[in-house]
C-alpha positions in Angstrom: -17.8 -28.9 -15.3 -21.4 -28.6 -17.0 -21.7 -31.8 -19.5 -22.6 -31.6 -22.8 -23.9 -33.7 -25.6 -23.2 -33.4 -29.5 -26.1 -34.6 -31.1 -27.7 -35.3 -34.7 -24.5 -35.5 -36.2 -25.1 -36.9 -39.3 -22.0 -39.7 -41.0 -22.2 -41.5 -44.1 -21.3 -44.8 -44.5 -17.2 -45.1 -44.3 -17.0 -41.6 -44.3 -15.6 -39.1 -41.6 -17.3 -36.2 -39.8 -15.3 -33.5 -38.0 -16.8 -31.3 -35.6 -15.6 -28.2 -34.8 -16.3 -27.4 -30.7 -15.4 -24.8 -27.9 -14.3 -26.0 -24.6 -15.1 -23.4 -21.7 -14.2 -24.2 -18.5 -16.2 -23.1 -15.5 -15.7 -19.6 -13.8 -14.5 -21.3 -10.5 -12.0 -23.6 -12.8 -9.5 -21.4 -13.7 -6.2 -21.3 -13.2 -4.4 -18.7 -11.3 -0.4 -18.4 -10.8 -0.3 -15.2 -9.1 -1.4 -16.4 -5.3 2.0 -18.4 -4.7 3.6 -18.3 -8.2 2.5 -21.7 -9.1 -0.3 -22.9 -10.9 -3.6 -23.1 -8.4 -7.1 -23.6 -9.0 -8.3 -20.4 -7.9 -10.7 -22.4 -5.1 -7.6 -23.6 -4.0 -5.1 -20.6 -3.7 -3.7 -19.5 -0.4 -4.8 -16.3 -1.3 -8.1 -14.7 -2.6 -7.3 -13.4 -6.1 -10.2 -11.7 -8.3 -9.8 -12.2 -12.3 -11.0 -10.5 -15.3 -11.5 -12.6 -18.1 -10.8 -11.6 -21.9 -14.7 -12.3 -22.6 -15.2 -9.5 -20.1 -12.8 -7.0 -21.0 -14.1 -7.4 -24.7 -17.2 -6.3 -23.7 -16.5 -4.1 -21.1 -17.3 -0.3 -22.0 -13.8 0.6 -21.8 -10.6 0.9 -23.0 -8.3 1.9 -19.6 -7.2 0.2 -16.6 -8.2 2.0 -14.3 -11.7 1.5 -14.9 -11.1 -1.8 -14.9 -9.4 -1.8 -11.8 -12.6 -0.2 -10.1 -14.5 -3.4 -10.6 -12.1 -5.2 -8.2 -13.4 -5.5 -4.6 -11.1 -3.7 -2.2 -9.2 -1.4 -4.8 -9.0 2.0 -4.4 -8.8 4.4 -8.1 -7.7 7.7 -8.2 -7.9 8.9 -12.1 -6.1 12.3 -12.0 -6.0 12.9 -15.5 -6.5 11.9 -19.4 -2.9 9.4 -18.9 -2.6 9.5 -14.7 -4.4 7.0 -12.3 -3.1 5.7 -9.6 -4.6 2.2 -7.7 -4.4 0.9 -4.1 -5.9 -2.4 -2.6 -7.3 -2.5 1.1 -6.1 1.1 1.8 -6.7 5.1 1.1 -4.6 5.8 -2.6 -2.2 8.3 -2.7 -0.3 10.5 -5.3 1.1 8.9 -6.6 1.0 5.3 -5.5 3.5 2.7 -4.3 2.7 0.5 -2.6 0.9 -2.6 -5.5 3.1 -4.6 -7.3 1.9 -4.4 -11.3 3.3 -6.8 -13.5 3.0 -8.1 -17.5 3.4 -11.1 -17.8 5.9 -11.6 -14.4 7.6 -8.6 -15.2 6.8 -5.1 -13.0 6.1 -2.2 -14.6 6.9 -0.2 -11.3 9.5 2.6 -11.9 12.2 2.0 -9.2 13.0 5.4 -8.6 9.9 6.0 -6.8 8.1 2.9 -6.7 4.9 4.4 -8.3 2.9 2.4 -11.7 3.8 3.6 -14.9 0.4 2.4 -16.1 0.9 3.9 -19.5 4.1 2.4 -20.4 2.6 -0.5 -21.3 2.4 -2.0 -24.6 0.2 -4.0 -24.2 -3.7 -3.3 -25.2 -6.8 -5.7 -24.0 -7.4 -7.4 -26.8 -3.8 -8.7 -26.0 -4.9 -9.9 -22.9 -5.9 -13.7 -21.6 -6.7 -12.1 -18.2 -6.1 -10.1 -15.2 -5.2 -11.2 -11.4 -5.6 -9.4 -9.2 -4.8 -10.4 -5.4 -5.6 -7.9 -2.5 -3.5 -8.6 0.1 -0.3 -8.1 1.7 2.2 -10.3 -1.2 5.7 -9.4 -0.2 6.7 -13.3 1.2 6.1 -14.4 -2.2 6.7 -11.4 -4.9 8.9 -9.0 -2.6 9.0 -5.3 -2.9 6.2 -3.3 -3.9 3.9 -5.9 -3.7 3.0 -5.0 0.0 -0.7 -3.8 -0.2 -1.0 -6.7 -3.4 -0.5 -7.7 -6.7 -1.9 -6.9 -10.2 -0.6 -9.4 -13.0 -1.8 -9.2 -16.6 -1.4 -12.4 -18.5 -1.3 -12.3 -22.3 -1.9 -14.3 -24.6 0.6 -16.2 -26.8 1.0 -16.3 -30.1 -0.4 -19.7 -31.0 -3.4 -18.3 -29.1 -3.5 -14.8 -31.4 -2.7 -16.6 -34.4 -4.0 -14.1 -37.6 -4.4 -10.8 -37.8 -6.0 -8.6 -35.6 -6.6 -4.5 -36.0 -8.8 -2.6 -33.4 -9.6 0.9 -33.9 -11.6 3.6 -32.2 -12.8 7.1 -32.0 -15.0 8.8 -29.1 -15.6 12.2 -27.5 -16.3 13.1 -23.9 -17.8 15.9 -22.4 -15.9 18.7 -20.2 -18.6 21.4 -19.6 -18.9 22.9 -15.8 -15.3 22.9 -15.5 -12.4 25.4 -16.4 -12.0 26.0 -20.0 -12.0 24.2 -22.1 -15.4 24.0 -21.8 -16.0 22.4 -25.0 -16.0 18.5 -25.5 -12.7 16.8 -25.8 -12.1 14.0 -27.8 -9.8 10.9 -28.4 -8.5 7.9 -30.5 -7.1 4.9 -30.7 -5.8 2.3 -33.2 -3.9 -1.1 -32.3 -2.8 -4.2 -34.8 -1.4 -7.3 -33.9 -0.3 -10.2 -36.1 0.6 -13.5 -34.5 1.6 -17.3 -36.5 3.1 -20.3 -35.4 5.9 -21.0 -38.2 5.7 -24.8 -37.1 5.4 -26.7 -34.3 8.2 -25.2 -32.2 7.9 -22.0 -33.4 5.8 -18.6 -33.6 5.6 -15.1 -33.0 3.6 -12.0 -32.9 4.0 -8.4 -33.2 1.9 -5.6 -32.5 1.9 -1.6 -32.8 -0.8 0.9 -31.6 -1.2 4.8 -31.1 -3.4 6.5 -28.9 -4.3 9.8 -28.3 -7.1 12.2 -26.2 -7.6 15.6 -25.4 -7.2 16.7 -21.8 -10.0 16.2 -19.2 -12.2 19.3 -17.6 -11.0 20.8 -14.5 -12.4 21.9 -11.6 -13.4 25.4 -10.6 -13.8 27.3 -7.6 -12.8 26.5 -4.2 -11.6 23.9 -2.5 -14.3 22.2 -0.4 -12.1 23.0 3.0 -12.4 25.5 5.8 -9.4 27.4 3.8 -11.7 27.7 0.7 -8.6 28.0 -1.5 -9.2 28.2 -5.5 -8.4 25.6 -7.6 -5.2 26.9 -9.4 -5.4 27.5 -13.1 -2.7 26.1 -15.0 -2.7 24.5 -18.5 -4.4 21.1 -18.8 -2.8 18.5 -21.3 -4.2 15.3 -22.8 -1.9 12.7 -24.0 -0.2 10.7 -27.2 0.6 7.2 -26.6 2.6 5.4 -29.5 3.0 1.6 -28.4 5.3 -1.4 -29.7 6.0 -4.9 -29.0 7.6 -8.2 -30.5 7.4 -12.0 -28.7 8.6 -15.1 -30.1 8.0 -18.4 -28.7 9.9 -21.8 -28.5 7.7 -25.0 -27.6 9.4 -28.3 -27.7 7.7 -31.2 -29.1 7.7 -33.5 -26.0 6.4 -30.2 -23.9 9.3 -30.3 -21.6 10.8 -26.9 -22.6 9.5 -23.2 -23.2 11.3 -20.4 -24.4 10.2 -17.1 -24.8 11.7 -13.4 -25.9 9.8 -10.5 -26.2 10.6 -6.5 -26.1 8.7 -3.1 -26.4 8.5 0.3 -26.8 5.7 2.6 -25.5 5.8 6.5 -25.3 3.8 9.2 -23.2 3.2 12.6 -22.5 0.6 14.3 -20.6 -0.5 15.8 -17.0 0.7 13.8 -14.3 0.7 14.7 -10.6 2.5 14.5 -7.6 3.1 15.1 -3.8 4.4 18.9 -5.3 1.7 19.6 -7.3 1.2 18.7 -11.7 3.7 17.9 -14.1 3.5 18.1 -17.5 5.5 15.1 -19.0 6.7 16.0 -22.7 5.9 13.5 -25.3 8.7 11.2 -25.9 8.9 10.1 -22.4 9.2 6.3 -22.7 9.6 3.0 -21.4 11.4 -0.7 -23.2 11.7 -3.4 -22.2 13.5 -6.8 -23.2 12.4 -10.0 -21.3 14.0 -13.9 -21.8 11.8 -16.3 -20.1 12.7 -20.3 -20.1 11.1 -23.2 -18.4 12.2 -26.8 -18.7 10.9 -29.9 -15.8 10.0 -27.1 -13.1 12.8 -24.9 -13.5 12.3 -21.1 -14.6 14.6 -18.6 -15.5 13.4 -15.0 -16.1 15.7 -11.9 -16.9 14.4 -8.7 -17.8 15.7 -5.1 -18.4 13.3 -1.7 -18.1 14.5 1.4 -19.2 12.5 4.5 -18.2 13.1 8.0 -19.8 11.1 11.4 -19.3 11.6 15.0 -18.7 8.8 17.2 -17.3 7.9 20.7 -15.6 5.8 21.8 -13.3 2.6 23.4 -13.8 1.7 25.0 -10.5 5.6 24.9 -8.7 8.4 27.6 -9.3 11.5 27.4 -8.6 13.5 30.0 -6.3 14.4 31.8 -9.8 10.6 31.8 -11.1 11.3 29.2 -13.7 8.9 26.3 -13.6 10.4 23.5 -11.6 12.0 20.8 -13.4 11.7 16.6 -13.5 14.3 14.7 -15.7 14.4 11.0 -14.9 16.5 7.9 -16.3 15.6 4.9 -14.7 17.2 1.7 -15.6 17.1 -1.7 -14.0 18.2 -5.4 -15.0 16.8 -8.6 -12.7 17.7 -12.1 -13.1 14.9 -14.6 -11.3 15.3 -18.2 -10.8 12.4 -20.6 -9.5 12.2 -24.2 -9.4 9.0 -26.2 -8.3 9.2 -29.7 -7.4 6.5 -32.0 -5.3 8.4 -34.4 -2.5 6.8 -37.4 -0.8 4.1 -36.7 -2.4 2.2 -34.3 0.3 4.9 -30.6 -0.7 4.3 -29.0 -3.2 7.8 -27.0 -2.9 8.7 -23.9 -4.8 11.7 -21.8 -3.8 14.0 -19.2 -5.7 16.1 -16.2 -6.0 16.8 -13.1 -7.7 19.2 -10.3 -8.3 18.6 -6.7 -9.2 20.6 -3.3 -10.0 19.0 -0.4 -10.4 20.8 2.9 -11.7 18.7 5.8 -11.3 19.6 9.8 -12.1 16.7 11.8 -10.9 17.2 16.2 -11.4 15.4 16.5 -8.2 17.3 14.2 -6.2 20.6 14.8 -7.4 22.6 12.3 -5.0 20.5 9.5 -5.9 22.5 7.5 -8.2 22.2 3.4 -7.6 20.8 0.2 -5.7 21.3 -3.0 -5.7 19.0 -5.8 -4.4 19.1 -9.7 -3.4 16.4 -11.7 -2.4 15.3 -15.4 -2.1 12.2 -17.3 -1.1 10.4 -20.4 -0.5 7.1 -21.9 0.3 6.0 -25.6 0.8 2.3 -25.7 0.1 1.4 -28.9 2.3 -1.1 -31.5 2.0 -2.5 -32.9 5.6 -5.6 -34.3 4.4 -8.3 -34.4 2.1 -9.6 -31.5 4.3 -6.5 -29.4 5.3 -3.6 -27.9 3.6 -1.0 -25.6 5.3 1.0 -23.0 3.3 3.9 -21.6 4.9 7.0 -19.3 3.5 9.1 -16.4 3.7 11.2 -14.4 1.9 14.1 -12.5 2.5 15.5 -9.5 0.8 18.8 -7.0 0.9 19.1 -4.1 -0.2 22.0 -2.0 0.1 19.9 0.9 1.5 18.6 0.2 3.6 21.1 -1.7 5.3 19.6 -4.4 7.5 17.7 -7.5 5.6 13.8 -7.7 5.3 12.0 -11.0 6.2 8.3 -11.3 5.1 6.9 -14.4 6.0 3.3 -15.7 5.3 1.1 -18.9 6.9 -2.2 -19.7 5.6 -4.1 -23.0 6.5 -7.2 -24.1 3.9 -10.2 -25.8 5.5 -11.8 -27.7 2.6 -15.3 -29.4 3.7 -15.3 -30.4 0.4 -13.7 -30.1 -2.5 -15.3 -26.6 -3.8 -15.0 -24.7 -0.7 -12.4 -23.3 0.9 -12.1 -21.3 4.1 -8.9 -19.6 5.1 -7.3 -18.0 8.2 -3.2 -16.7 7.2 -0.6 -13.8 8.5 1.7 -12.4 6.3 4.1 -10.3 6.6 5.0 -7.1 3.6 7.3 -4.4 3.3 8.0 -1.6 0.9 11.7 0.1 1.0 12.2 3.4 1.2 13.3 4.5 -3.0 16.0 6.4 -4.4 14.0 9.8 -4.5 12.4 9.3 -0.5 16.3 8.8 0.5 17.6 12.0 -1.4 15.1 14.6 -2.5 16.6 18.3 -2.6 14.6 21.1 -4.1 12.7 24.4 -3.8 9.1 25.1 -4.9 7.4 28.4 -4.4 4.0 28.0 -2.8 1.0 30.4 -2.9 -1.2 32.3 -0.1 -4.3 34.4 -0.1 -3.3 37.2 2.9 -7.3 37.2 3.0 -7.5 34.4 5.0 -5.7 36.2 7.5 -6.7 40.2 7.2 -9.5 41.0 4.7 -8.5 44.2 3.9 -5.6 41.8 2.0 -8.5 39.9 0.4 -7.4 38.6 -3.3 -3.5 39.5 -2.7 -1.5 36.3 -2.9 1.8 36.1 -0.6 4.5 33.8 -2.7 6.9 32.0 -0.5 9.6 28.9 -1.0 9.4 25.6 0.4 12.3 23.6 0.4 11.4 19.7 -0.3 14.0 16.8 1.4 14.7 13.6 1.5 15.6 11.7 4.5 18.2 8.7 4.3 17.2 7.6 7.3 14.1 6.5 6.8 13.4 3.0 7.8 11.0 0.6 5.5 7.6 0.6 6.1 6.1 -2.6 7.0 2.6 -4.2 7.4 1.0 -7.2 9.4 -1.9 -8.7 7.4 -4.5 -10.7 9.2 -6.9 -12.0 7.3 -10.3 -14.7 7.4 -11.3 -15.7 4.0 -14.0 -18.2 2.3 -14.2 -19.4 -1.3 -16.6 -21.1 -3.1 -17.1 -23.0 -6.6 -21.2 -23.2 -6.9 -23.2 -24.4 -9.6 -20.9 -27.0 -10.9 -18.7 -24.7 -11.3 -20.5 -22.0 -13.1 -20.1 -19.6 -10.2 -17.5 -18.1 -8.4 -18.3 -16.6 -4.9 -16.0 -15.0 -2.1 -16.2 -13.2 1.3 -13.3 -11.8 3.5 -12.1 -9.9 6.8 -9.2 -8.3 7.3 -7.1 -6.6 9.7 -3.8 -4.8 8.8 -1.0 -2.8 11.2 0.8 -0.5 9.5 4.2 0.7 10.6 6.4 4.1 9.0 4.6 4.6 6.3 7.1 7.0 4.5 4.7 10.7 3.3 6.1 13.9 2.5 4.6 16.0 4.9 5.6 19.1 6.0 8.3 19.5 9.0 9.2 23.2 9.1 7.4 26.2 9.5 8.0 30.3 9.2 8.1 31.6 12.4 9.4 35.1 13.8 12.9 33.9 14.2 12.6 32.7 10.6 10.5 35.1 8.7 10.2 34.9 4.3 11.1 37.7 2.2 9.2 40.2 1.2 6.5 38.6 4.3 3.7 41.7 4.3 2.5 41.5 7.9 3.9 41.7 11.4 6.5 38.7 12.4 4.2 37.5 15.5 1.1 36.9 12.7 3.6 33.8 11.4 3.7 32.7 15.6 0.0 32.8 15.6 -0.3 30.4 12.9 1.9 28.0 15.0 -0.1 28.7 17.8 -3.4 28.2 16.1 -2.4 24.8 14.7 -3.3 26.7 11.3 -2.0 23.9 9.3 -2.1 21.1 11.7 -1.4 20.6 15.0 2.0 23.0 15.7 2.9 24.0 12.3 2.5 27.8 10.6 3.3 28.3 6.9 5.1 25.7 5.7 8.6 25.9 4.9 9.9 22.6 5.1 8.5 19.1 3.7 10.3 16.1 3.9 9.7 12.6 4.2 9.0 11.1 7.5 7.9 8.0 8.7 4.5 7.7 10.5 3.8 5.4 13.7 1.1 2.4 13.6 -2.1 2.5 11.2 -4.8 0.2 12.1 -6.5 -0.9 9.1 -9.3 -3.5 9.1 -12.4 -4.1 6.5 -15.0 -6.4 4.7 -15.2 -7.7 1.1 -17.3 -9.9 -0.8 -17.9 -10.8 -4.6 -19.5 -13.3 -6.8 -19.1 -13.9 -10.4 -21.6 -16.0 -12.2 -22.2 -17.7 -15.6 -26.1 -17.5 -15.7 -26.2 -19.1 -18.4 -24.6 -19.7 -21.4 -24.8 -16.5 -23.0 -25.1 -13.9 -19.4 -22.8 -13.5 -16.7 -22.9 -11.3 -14.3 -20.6 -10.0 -11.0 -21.9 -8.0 -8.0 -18.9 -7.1 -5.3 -18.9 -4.8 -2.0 -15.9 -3.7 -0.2 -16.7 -2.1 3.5 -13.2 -0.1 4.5 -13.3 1.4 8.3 -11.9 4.8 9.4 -7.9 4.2 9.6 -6.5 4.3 13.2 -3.6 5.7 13.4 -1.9 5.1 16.8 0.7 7.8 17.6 0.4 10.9 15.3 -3.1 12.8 14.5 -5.1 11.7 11.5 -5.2 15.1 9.7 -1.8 13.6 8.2 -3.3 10.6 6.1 -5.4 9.9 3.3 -8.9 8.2 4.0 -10.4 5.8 1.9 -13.6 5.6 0.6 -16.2 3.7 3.6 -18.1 2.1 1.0 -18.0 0.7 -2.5 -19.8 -1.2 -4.7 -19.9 -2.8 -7.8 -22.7 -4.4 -10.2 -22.7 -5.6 -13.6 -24.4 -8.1 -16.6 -22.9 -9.2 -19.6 -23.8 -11.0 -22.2 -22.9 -12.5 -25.5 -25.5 -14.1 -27.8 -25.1 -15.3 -31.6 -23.8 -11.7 -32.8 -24.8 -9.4 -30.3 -22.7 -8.9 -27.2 -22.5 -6.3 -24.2 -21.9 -5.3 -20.6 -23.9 -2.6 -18.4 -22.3 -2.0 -14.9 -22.7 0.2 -12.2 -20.5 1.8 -9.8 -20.7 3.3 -6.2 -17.7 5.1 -4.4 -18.6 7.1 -1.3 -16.7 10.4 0.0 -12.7 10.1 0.7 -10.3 12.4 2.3 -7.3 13.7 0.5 -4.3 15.2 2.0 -1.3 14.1 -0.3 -1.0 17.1 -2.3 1.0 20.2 -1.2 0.0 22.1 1.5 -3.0 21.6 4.5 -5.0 24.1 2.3 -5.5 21.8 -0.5 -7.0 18.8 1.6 -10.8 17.6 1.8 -12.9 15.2 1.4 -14.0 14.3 -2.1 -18.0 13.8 -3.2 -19.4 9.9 -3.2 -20.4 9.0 -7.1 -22.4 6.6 -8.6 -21.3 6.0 -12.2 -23.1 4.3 -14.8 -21.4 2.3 -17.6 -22.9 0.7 -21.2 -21.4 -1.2 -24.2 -22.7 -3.1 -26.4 -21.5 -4.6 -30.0 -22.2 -6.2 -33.4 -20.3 -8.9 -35.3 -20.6 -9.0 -38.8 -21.3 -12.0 -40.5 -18.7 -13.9 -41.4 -17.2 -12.8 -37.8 -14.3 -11.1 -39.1 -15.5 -7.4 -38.1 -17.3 -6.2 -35.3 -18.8 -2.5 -34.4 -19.2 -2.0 -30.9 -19.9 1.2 -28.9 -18.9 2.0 -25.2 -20.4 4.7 -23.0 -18.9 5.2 -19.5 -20.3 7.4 -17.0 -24.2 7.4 -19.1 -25.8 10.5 -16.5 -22.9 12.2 -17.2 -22.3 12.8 -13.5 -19.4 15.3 -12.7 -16.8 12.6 -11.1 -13.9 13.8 -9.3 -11.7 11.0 -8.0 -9.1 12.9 -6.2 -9.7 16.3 -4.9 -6.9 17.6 -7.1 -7.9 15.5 -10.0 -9.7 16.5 -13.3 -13.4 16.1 -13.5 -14.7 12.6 -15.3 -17.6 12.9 -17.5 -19.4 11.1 -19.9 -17.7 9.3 -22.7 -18.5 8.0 -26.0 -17.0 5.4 -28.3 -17.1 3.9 -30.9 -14.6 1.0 -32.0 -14.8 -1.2 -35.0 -12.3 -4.8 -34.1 -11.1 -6.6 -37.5 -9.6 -9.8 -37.4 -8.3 -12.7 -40.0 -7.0 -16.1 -39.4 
């Protein structure tokens, strides 16, 4: 803690003086939940866990996830369009992702059909937000499913501590030149109020609504950048609309024993979204709500939520058999009970241990026999004090599932090595596990898929060959698991002022559950209306065309893999320089996956290096943040066919914001500008291209 002294505070005789003061509380001081699902100093958690603050998101030049997500060490971003992004920790991303637990607030926002983030369901915008968690790392021995490559949780504020009125709106434009047309720039808005009072001293509530809306990205034209040098299909880009709602009300007892809390939302979408089968286009009115009781009373919790999940798109690339654009309709619906108690025996356990229940019904067009699932789980983890110097943390958790059929067991060790009391260095294992979903187990459709004969005679040059692919599921698949190793050290510095970490890691992964194709045309299985001799489709086999013994595709399914090896190197520090500047500089080093039994051609790579740096700062009315941003190359093979993988170009990305508060401090102006040089950013090979952006928001708030 940094001391401080009020001085020449002037009292008359029998009078009284009241001053009114800020407490801040050091960087290295804050509390985090998400490590073990306690409350931990975030020096002392078993886990490394990076956090955004609300100071920084207000002044980050922003108004997405994903790009705050990028300024995590060892996360991976793939932005695919204006309302798609996808994020994975300490491993290549893939679309779309499923394999990070997201949460608001304790309650996932994963759709349990798939498993993937529905990132823009949420109604909840930053200025709602107290701050972000984020732990890299396997997480399934104390969180469960999903949460086997880590853990986001957004924490948001309450509504004693949003008490007025609070409106937020903004308006910016962004360039999409040097891509396919639209070649003009795009543009977007956004608008967002929230009201929040405490009635009493038990009671209060808040209530918020927003809308959002942008213009579809650029993207890309000509070739892939692979040896096939297939064009970027053409199809018809689309932005998105996001109409958001949300109620909480709170119940504090006076002696501080109990909490209650209910709160629900609404948010809608619509947009480009894209998948192992190519882009969707989600309709608008696609939506997610959400009700959640949460109650705590002498370290008991109860929390029950529901999600509901509800969209309908088409493909913009895929036909079906009948030349009609293929079709996604999804209901998704799921109800989970969670009960937790936390108590401290002979004074050296801290003991936490619980249970949950879930059903999930599920009606997916494209996996017409998927219909329902029901899960079980408990856990518990003794967090124990040997010395001064040493504390153990062990646990496990076991879940069942009734497909598949046999239990899961993720257990987790981590011993702490405190030399003193702001430093910690950590060695643990755990064990993680994500299930194979719903539409893995019991996918059945047919796309029709694309070829340029030129590849293979050029007097065919520019004639395309269209031929189906049937996509399956596979209900045997068995759940892929992972074995984290890792070697951590944390530090509080500068009385607290400072915030620095470093880790190694080493993970084995074990079927890892892709769609990747299993069949191919041959001359004992040739495709109508196939222009060239049957042995041409032999050849391909032969010539590992599409990797190693497969043709033209006419089969993908899902399949687990063998072993991955991963392994890698992070370190961050976050700094309050002084009173007014802080600043964060991080580094993630990822190595060349290994896989063990089947050829790397089959994988996603992730970036080798990446690197974040940024200032911000907030004096008397002025505030702001400049950070910078460095990704190198990554390989991308989740997407169709072999001829749409490569690797994608390393970017550097330059990000500015700064702001105004009006005296009085009820408004302020602010203007954000991501990407400054207005570098042409392509996070995924198949994704749209990133360009500058320019905004300007004006925040308006009254007690």
């Amino acid at each position: 803690m940094v001391p401080g002294t009020l001085r020449d505070q002037k009292v008359a005789p029998g009078a009284t003086a009241t001053a009114n003061l800020t407490l801040q509380i050091g960087i290295s001081e804050t509390v985090v939940v998400t490590a073990s699902r306690v409350e931990q100093l975030q020096v002392d958690a078993a886990a490394l866990v990076t956090i955004v603050n609300e100071q920084r998101l207000a002044a980050m030049p922003t108004q997405n996830y994903a790009d705050v997500m990028r300024q995590i060490p060892g996360v991976n971003v793939v932005q695919m369009s204006a309302r798609d992004f996808n994020v994975t920790p300490r491993g290549a991303t893939n679309v779309p992702a499923a394999s990070q637990l997201v949460m608001i607030d304790g309650r996932p926002i994963n759709q349990d059909y798939y498993g993937y983030v529905a990132w823009d369901f949420m109604p909840t915008g930053f200025g709602e937000v107290k701050r972000i968690e984020v732990l890299s790392g396997a997480a399934s021995a104390v969180w469960g499913a999903y949460a086997m490559n880590g853990v986001v949780n957004i924490l948001t504020k309450s509504p004693r501590e949003m008490a007025g009125t609070t409106v937020t709106m903004g308006v910016g434009t962004f360039d999409r030149s040097g891509g396919i047309a639209p070649s003009d720039s795009g543009s977007l808005y956004y608008v967002n109020a929230t009201h929040a009072q405490a009635v009493n001293d038990r009671w209060s509530y808040k209530v918020s609504a927003g809308y959002s809306q942008s213009d579809a990205f650029a993207r890309p034209s000509g070739n892939i950048p692979n040896s096939f040098q297939t064009p970027y299909p053409t199809f018809q880009n689309f932005g998105t609309k996001q109409p958001k709602v949300e109620g909480r009300a709170d119940y504090d007892s006076p002696d501080g024993i109990q909490h209650l809390s209910v709160s629900g939302g609404y948010s809608g979408t619509g947009g480009t979204f894209h998948t192992g089968l190519g882009p969707f286009h989600l309709e608008d009115g696609a939506s997610g709500t959400y009700t959640k009781f949460d109650y705590r009373r002498n370290g008991w919790s109860v929390k029950s939520y529901v999600n509901l999940w509800h969209g309908e798109a088409s493909s913009l690339l895929a036909v079906g058999p009948l030349g009609a654009p293929l079709l996604l309709k999804f209901e998704d619906r799921s109800w989970d009970v969670d009960v937790q108690r936390t108590q401290v025996l002979a004074k050296r356990h801290a003991l936490t241990y619980g249970g949950n229940f879930k059903h999930n019904w599920t009606s997916i067009t494209m996996a017409p026999l998927a219909d329902k699932r029901e899960q079980v789980g408990g856990y518990i983890q003794d967090e124990i004090f040997l010395s001064d110097n040493f504390r153990l943390e062990v646990g496990g958790r076991v879940d069942k599932y009734d497909s598949p059929k046999d239990a899961l067991f993720s257990p987790r060790a981590a011993l702490l090595i405190k030399p003193t009391a702001g430093h910690t260095f950590r060695v643990s294992y755990s064990r993680a596990y994500r299930a194979p979903s719903l539409f893995q187990n019991y996918l059945d459709t047919t796309v029709v898929n694309r070829l340029n004969l030129g590849l293979l005679s050029p007097a065919l040059n520019g004639t395309n060959f269209f031929f189906p692919i049937h996509g399956v599921g596979n209900v045997d698949l068995e759940p892929q698991t992972l074995d984290a190793y890792e070697a951590s050290y944390s530090a509080s510095l500068a009385g607290g002022r400072a915030h620095a970490t470093a880790a190694v890691y080493l993970t084995n992964s074990r079927n890892d559950m892709i769609l990747t194709q299993i069949g191919s045309y041959s001359s004992t299985n040739v495709p109508a209306g196939w222009p060239l001799p049957p042995s041409v489709l032999n050849a391909l086999i032969a010539g590992n065309v599409f990797g190693p013994g497969l043709g033209l595709p006419s089969v993908l399914g899902f399949q687990n893999l063998g072993e991955v090896r991963n392994k890698g190197f992070e370190t961050s520090v976050d700094a309050q320089v002084q009173r007014y500047v802080s600043l964060f500089a991080n580094y993630s080093w990822q190595a060349k996956p290994e896989p063990k039994d089947f050829p790397i051609s089959k994988i996603n790579l992730p970036p080798t290096n990446r690197a974040n740096l940024g200032v911000n700062f907030d004096y008397q009315r002025f505030l702001g943040d400049v950070s910078l941003q460095y990704t190198s190359e990554a390989f991308f093979r989740d997407v169709l066919d072999a001829t749409y993988a490569g690797f994608t170009q390393p970017f550097t990305v330059i990000n500015v914001g700064g702001g105004y508060r009006i005296p009085g401090d009820k408004a302020t102006v602010v203007v954000k500008v991501r990407n400054l040089a207005n570098e042409a950013v392509q996070n995924h090979l198949f994704g749209d291209l990133l360009k500058r952006q320019v905004v300007a928001e004006l925040r308006l708030r009254t007690p």
